[in-house]
PAMIKE-762348 format. One record per residue: x, y, z of N, C-alpha, C, O in turn. Coordinates in steps of 0.1 Angstrom, whole numbers, plus 5000, padded with zeros to 4 digits. Layout:
BEGIN
XYZXYZXYZXYZ
...
This chain:
BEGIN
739823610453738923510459739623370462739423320472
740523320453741323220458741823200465742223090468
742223330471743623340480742723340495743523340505
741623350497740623360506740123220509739723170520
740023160496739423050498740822900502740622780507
741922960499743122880508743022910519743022820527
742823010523742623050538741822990546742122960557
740522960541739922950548739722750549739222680558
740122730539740422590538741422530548741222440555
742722610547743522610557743422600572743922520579
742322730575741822730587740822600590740922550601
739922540582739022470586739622330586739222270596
740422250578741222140581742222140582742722210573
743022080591744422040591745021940577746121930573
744021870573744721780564744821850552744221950551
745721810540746321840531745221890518744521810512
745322040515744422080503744622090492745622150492
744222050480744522160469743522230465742422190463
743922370464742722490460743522530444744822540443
742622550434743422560420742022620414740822580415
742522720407741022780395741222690386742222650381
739322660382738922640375739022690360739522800357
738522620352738822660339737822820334736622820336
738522930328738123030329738123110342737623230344
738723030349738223130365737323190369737223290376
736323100363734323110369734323060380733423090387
735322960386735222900399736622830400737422820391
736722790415737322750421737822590425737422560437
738322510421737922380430739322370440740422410442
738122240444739622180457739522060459738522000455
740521990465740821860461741121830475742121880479
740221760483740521730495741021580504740021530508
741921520506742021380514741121290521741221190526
740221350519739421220531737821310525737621420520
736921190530735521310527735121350542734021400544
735921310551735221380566736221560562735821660567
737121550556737621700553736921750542736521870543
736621710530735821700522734221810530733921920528
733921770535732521830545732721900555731921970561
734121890558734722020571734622170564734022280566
735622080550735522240540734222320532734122430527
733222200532732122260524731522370533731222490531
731422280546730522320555731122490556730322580553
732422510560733322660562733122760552732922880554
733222670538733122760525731722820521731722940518
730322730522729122780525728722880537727622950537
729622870548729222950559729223120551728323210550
730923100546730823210540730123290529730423400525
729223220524727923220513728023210501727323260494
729123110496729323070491728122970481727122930487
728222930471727822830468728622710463729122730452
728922600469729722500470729322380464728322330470
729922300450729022190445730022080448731222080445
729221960456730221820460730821730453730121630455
731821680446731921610433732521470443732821460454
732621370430733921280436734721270440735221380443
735521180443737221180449737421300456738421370456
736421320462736821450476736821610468737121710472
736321580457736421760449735021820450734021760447
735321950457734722050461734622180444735622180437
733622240443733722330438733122460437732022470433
733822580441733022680446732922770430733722820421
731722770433730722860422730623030420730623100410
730523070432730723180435729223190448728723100454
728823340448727923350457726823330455726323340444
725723260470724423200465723623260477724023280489
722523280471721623340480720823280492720223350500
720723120492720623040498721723090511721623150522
722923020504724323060515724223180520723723160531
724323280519724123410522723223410536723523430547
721923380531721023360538721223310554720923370565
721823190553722623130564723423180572723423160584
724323270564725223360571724823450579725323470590
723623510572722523650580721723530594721123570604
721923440591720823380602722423370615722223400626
723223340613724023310620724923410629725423400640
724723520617725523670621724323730632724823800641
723223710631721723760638722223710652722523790661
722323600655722623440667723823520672723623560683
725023560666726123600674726223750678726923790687
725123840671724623960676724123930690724723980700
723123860692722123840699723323800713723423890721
724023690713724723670718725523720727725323690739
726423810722727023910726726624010734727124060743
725224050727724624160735723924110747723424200755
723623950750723723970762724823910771724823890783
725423890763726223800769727623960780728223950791
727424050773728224170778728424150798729524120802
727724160804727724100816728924010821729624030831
729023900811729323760816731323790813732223760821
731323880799732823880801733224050809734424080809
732624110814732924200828733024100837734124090842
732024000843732523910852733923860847734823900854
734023800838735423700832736323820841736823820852
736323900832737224050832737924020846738823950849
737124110853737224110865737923990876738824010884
737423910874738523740875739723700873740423650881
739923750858740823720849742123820859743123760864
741723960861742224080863743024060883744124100888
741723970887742523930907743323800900744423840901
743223690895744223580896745223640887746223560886
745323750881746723790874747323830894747923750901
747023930896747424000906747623920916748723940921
746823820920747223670929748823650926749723670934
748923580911750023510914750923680909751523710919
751023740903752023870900751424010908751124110902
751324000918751124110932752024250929751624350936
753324250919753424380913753324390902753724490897
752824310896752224370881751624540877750824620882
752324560866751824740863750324730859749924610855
749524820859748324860853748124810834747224760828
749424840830749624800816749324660816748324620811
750324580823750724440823749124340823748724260815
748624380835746924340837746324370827746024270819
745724510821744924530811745624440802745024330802
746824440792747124390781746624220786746224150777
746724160798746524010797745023970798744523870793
744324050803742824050805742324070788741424010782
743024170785741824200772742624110759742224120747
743624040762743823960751743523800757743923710750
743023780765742423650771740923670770740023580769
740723790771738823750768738223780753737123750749
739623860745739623870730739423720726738323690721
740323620729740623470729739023370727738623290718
738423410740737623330749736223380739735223310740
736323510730735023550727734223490718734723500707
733523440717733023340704732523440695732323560697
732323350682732023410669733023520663732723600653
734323520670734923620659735323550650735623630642
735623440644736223350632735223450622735523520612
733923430626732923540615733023610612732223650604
734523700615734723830610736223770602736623780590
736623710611738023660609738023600590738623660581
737423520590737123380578736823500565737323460554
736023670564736123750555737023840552737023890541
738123890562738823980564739324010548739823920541
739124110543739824150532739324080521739924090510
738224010523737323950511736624050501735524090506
736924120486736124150483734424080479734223980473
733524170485732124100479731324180471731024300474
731024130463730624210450729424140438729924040433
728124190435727624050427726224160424725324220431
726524140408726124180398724524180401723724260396
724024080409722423980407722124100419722724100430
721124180417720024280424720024170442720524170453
718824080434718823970447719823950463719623950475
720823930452721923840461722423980468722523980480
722724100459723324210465722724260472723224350478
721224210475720724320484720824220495720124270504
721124140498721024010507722624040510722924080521
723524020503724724090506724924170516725524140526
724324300515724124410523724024390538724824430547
722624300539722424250551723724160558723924110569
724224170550725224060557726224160562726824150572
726424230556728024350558727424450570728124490579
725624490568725424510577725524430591725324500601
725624360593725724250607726724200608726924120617
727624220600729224220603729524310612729724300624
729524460603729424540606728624590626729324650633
727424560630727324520639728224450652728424490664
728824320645729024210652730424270659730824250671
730924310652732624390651732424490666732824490677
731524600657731424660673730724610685730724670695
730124490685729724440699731124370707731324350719
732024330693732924270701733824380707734224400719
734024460697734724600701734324610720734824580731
733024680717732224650733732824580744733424640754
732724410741733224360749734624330754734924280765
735324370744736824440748737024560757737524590767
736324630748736924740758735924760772736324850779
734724700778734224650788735124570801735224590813
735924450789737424430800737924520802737424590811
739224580795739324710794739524770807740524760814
737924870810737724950818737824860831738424880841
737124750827737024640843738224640853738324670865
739324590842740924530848741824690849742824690856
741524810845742024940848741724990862742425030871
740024960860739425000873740024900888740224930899
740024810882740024710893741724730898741924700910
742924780889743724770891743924910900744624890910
743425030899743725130902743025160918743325250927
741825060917741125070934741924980941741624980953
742924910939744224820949744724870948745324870959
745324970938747025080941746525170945747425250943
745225230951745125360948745925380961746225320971
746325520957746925640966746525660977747325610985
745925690981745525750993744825601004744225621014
745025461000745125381004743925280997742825320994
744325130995743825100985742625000995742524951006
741724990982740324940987740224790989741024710985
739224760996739224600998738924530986738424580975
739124430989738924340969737324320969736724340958
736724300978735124330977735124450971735024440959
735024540977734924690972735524680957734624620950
736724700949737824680943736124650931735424720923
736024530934735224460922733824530917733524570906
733124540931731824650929731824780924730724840922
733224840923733424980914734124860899733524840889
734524840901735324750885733824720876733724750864
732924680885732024590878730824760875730324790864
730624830883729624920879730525050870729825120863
731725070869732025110862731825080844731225150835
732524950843731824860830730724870830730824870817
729824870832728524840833728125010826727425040816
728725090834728125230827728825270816728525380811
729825210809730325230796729025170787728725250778
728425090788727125090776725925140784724825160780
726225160793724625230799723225100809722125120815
724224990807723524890811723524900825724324970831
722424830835722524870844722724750853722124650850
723624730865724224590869723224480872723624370874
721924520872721124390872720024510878720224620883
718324400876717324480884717524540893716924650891
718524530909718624600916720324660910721324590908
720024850907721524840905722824820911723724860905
723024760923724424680929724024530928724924440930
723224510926722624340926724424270917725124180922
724524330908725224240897727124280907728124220909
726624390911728124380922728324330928729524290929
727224290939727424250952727524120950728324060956
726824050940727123880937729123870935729923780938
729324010929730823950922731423960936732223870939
731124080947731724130954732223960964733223930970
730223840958730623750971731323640967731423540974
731823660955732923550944733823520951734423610957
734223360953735523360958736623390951737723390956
């Protein structure tokens, strides 16, 4: 738990921490420079459901898990579900974008070269992965019926959140493959209008989603992208 809770302190301020167990190692404290880091770190350490008590001279102390916090977390993990699932659309557009200005300025770029820059720029661009990031390898575990069953909820929507991003990776993916392979194709390659309205309905049929009310609607807008 401590070694999670440097982490995450780490991540949430730049200024100088000390994270040190408490007496018995019932808890945790930290000793922070300023009280605007002081509240950077509360705010990060409760995200993660923590229960965090504020003391003087910048000392923080984490208690362990609170059902309050938890709570928070499930409301937040809900918001980046939500998000994502609709947001799926918006990074096949990116995709697709991302996928012609590689090829603009690098005109022989490999099929590899594109995918690998497209799906690690929209990995980048995706919000709410810190949410997965900020637990990685966190054991969670807690004796109290209550909190464990509120726990649950939470690992469940992690769990969730992980494969929507999964989704929207591999959504680029398919986009910047497709889109690469209707400009090289063989037997003579397609116009970049065209190019995008297979790029884009292809993505689109990896979750089954359909490109908008009218099904070319969501193409023909990218097809009229400058």
């Amino acid at each position: 738990m401590i070694s999670a809770v440097r982490r995450i302190c780490a991540a949430a301020s730049s200024e100088e921490v000390t994270v040190h167990a408490e007496s018995g190692a019932t808890a945790i404290g930290i000793d922070a420079d300023s009280s605007l880091a002081q509240q950077r770190l509360r705010r990060a350490l409760v995200r993660v459901g923590w229960q965090v008590e504020q003391g003087r001279d910048h000392r923080l102390t984490v208690l362990g898990w609170s059902r309050p916090a938890l709570a928070h977390r499930i409301r937040l993990l809900t918001l980046a579900c939500l998000d994502l699932r609709e947001g799926y659309r918006r990074t096949v557009h990116t995709a697709i974008e991302l996928a012609e200005q590689y090829l603009h300025t690098r005109p022989g770029a490999s099929e590899l070269e594109v995918v690998r820059e497209v799906c690690d720029r929209v990995d980048r661009q995706l919000c709410w992965t810190e949410l997965l990031e900020e637990v990685e390898g966190l054991p969670r575990r807690c004796s109290d019926p209550a909190i464990a069953a509120t726990m649950t909820t939470v690992l469940e929507l992690e769990a969730s959140l992980a494969l929507l991003h999964a989704e929207h990776v591999m959504g680029a993916r398919l986009a910047s493959e497709v889109l690469w392979r209707c400009i090289h194709a063989p037997v003579g390659p397609l116009t970049s209008a065209t190019a995008r309205i297979v790029a884009w309905q292809e993505a689109m049929r990896l979750t089954g989603k359909p490109a908008a009310g009218n099904p070319a609607a969501g193409a023909v807008c990218l097809a009229a992208s400058p």
